[in-house]
N, C-alpha and C positions, 0 to 999 in steps of 0.2 A: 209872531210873524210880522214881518217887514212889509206891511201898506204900501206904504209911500215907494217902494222900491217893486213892488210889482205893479202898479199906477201906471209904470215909466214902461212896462213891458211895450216893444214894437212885434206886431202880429203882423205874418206874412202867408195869406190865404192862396194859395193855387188851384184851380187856373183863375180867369178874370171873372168878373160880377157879376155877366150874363148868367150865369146860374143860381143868382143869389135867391133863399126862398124868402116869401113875406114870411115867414114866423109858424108858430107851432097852432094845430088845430084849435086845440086847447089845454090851459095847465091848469093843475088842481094844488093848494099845499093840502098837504094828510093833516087831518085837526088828530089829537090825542086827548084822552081826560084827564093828563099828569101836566104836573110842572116841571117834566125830564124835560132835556133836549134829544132828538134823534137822528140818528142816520141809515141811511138804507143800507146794509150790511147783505140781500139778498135780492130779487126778485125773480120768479118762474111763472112760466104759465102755461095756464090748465087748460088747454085746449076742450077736453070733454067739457068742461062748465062754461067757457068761453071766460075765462076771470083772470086777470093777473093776480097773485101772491106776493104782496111787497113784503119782507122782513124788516122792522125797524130796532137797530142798537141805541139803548140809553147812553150818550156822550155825556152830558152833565146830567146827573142827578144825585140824590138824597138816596142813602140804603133802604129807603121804603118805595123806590120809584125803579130800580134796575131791576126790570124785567123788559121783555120781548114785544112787541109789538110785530102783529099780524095784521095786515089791511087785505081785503078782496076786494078789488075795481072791476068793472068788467068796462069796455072797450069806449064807453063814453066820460068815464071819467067818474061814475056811481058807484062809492060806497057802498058795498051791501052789509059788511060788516068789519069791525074791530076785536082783535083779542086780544089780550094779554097774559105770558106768562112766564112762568121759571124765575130765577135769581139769578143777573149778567155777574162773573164775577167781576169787585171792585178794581181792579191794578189796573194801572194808565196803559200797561204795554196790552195786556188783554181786549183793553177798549177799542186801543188804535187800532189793534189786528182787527176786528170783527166791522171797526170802522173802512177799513179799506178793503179787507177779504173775509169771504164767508159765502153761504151758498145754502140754497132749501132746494129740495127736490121731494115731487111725489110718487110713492110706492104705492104697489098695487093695492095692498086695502086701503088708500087713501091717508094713510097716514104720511109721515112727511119724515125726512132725513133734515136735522139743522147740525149744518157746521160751524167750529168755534167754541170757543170758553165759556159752556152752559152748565153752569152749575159746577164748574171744574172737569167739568168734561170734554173731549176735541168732537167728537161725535158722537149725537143723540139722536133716538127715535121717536119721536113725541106722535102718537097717536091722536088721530082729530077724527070728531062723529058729528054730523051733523046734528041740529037739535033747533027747533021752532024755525023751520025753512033753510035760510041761508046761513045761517051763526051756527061755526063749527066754536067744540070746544074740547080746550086739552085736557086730557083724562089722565094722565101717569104717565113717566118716563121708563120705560121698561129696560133698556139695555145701556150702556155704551164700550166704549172701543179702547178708550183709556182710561184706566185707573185713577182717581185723582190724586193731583200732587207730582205725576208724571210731565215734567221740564224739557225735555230733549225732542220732543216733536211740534210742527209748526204746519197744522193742513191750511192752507190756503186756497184748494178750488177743488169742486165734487162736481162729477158731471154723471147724467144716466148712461147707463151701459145696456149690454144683451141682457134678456130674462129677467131683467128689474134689479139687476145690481149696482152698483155703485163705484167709480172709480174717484177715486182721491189722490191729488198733489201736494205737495209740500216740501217740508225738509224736518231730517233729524240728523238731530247734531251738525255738524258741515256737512252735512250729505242729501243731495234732493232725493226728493223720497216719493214713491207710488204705489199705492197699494189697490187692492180691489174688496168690497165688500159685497157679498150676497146682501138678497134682500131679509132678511132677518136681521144684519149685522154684522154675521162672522164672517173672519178673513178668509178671503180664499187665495191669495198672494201679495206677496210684499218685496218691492227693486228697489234699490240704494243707489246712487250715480255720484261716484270720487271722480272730481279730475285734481284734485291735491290741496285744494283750498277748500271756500265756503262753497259750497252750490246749493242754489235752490229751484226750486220746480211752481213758475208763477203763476201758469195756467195749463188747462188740461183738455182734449177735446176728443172724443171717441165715436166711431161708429161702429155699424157691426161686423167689421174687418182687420179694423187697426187702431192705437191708441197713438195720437200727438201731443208732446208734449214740449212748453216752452219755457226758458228759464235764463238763470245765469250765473256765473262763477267771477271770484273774485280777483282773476288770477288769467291774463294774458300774454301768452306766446314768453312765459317764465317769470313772469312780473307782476304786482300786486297791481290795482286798478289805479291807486292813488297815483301809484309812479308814471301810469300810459294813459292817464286820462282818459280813461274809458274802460269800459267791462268787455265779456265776453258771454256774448246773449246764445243761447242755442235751440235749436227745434231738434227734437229727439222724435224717433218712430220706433213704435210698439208693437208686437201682436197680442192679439185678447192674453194669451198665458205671462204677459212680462216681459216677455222678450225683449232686447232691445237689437232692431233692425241696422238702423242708421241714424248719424247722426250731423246735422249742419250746426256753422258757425258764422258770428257775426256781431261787429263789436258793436257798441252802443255807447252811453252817457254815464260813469261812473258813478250818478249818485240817482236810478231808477227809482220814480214814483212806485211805477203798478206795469213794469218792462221786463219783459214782453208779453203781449196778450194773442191769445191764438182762437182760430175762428175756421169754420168750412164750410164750403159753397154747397151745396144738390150737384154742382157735378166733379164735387172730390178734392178742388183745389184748395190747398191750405194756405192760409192768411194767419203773417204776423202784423201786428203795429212795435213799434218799437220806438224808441229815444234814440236817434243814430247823434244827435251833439255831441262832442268831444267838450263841451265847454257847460262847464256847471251853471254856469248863467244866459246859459241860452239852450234854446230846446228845437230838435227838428226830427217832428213826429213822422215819421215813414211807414209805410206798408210794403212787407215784403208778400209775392205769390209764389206758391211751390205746388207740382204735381201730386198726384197722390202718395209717388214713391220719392219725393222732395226732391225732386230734380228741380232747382231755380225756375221760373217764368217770367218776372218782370218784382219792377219796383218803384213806389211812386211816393212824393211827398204830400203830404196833409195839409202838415199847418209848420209853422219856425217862429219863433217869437228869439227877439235878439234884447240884449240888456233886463236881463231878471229872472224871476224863477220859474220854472218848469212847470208845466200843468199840474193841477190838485189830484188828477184826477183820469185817465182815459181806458177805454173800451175799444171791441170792435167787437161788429156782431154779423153774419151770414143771413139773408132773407128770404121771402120767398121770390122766385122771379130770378135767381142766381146773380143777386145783389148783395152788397154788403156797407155796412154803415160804421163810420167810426168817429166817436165824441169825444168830447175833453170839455174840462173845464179849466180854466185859466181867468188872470188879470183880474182877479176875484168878482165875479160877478158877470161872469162872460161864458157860456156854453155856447161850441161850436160843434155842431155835428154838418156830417159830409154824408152822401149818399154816390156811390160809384159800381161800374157794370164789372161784371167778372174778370174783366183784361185789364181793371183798374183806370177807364175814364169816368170823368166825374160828373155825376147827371145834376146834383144840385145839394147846395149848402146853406146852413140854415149860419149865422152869427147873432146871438142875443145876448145882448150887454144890458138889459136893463133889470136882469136878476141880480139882487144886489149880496153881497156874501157869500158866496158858498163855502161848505165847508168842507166839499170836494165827495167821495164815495160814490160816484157816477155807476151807473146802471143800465145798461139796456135791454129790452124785451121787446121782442115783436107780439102781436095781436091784431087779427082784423085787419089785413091790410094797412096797418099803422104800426111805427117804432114809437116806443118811450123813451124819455129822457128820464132815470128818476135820482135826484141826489138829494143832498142837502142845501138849508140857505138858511142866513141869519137874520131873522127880522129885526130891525133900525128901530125897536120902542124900548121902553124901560126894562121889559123884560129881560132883551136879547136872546131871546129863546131859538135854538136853532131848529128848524122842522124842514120836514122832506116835503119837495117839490116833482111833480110829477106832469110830462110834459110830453104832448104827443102831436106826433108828426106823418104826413103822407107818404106810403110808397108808392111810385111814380111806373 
C-alpha cells in the first residue's frame, strides 16, 4: 500500500465544525494470548446479557495461531471473557474475505451462526455453553451449509430473520445470491440475480415484512465498469418467501471497498451509504434514503477525500431514537463517524486522526445508548502486530 500517497489524501467533512464531537467516550485495544495479528471480521450484540460479541480473524499468523477469537465486552469497555477456536482456513483470498466480511448471529439456544471460511466451511453453527460464570465455550461444530472444497459461493452478510432464521447474501458464480436458513441450518430458499455480468449482493437487511438488499454489477447501461467509470449499485426488495418486489439503481465508484451498505430506521426508511465518485482516486461517500416501498426521499454527502485512495473501510448503522450513524476509516489512521436524524441532518461528527494504522475492517454496534467503533490498528513497535480497537461513542 501507497503511504505516502494517502498522506496526501484532502478530506472534505459536511456540514461546518459546529458539530464537531470532543472524541470517543472511551477506547479499549482487544489484548489476545497469540502472536497472530487480528481483525474484527464480526460484531453483534446481546441485548438479554447486555454484552457485545466481537469476532476476531487471524490476518498474520503461524498454522498453530489461525483460529477464531471471541471477545464479550459489556457497555463500559470490560472484558469478561476471551475464546478461541476452530482452524481459519490459510488462502490470502479467504483471509481478506473474512477481513472485510463475515457476520455472527445468536440463536435461540444460544448458540451462534459464524459466517465465512471456517474450517472450509461458508457456514457454521458452533454451539457455546456457558461454564465458570461468564466463559462460554465451544463444544463441536455440528452442521454446515457447504461442502468443503465447494468454490462458486461467496456469502458476504447474515442478518436475523422471523422465528430465529437466518438470511444470507452473497454471490455465486456471477450471480448475487440470497438464501434463507431455518434455525438448525437447513435451507428453506435460495434467489439468484443476473443482469448479464458479475453481480454481487454486499449487504443485507430484513424485518419482519420484507427483505433489502444492496449490491452491484459490473456492467452499466451495456458497458463494462472499466469503460464508464463507474458501477451500477442497486437496492433490491424482497418478500420473506424470495420474492423479488422491486428494484432501484445507482451508479457509483468502479473500484468499491465494502459499496453499498444498507441499514433501517424504527420508522421503515431504508438507508444506503455508497461510493457515488466516478474517480478511482477520489471518493464521495453518500447516503441514499428510500421509503419502505423504495420510493427515493433524499440524499446527502458524508465525507469526499480528493487525491488518493478511497476509504479502508465504511458502514452505516440505524439507532435507537430514529438515528443512524455512518463510519469509515480513511488516510490511514483517521476514523470518522457522523451521527444524523432520519431526514438525513447531521447532529454531530466525531474526526480521530490520532489512531495510527488501520487496517481497515470497520464495525459498528449499538449498546447502551452508545455506538462502537470497532476495527483494526497497527501498533508502531517491533512487533507490528495488528490488533482491534474498540471505540465508543454517545448517542445524542
Amino acid at each position: 500500500m501507497n503511504y505516502r500517497l494517502l498522506f496526501c489524501i484532502m478530506i472534505v467533512l459536511l456540514p461546518s465544525s459546529n458539530v464537531l464531537g470532543e472524541g470517543p467516550l472511551w477506547q479499549k485495544e482487544l489484548a489476545c494470548d497469540s502472536n497472530a495479528s487480528y481483525s474484527p471480521c464480526a460484531v453483534f450484540t446481546d441485548i438479554n446479557d447486555n454484552k457485545l460479541l466481537i469476532l476476531g480473524i487471524p490476518i498474520r499468523s503461524s498454522a498453530e495461531e489461525g483460529s477464531f477469537l471471541l471477545w464479550k465486552m459489556d457497555p463500559n469497555g470490560e472484558v469478561s471473557s476471551q475464546v478461541k477456536f476452530g482452524n481459519v482456513q490459510k488462502k490470502s483470498e479467504a483471509i481478506h474475505r473474512l477481513s472485510q466480511y463475515g457476520d455472527i448471529a445468536i440463536k435461540s439456544d444460544k448458540s451462534i451462526f459464524v459466517l465465512g471460511d471456517f474450517d472450509g466451511s461458508t457456514v457454521s453453527s458452533l454451539p457455546i455453553t456457558s461454564k465458570k460464570g461468564d466463559k462460554p465455550s465451544v463444544k463441536s461444530i455440528p452442521n454446515s451449509r457447504v461442502e468443503k472444497g465447494k468454490k462458486d459461493e461467496l456469502i458476504l452478510r447474515m442478518r436475523p430473520a422471523f422465528n430465529n432464521s437466518q438470511i444470507f447474501a452473497g454471490r455465486q458464480g456471477n450471480n448475487g445470491l440470497l438464501f434463507k436458513l431455518d434455525d438448525t441450518g437447513n435451507e428453506v430458499w435460495k434467489k439468484t440475480f443476473d443482469l448479464g455480468q458479475t453481480e454481487i449482493f454486499t449487504d443485507v437487511v430484513t424485518d419482519n415484512n420484507q427483505i433489502y438488499v444492496a449490491g452491484y454489477s459490473g456492467q452499466v447501461q451495456g458497458k463494462m465498469a472499466f469503460d464508464t467509470n463507474t458501477v451500477q449499485n442497486f437496492l433490491l426488495l424482497y418478500d420473506l418467501n424470495g420474492q423479488l418486489i422491486k428494484e432501484e439503481y445507482f451508479e457509483g465508484n468502479p473500484f468499491p471497498t465494502e459499496t453499498p451498505q444498507v441499514s433501517q430506521l424504527k420508522s421503515g426508511t431504508v438507508l444506503v451509504v455508497y461510493d457515488k465518485s466516478k474517480d478511482v482516486l477520489a471518493n464521495n461517500l453518500n447516503v441514499r434514503a428510500y421509503n419502505p416501498d423504495l420510493k427515493f426521499l433524499w440524499e446527502t454527502q458524508v465525507v469526499k477525500t480528493v487525491g488518493g485512495a478511497p476509504p479502508m473501510s465504511f458502514k452505516i448503522i440505524a439507532v435507537s431514537g430514529d438515528r443512524f450513524f455512518v463510519g469509515a476509516v480513511i488516510n490511514v489512521g483517521e476514523l470518522i463517524l457522523a451521527e444524523y436524524t432520519s431526514e438525513g441532518k447531521l447532529v454531530e461528527r466525531w474526526t480521530l486522526g490520532k489512531i495510527a494504522g488501520p487496517n481497515g475492517g470497520l464495525r459498528l454496534a449499538e449498546l447502551d445508548k452508545k455506538v462502537y467503533a470497532i476495527f483494526s490498528n497497527i501498533t508502531y513497535d517491533s512487533s507490528q502486530k495488528i490488533k482491534i480497537m474498540v471505540l465508543a461513542f454517545p448517542i445524542k
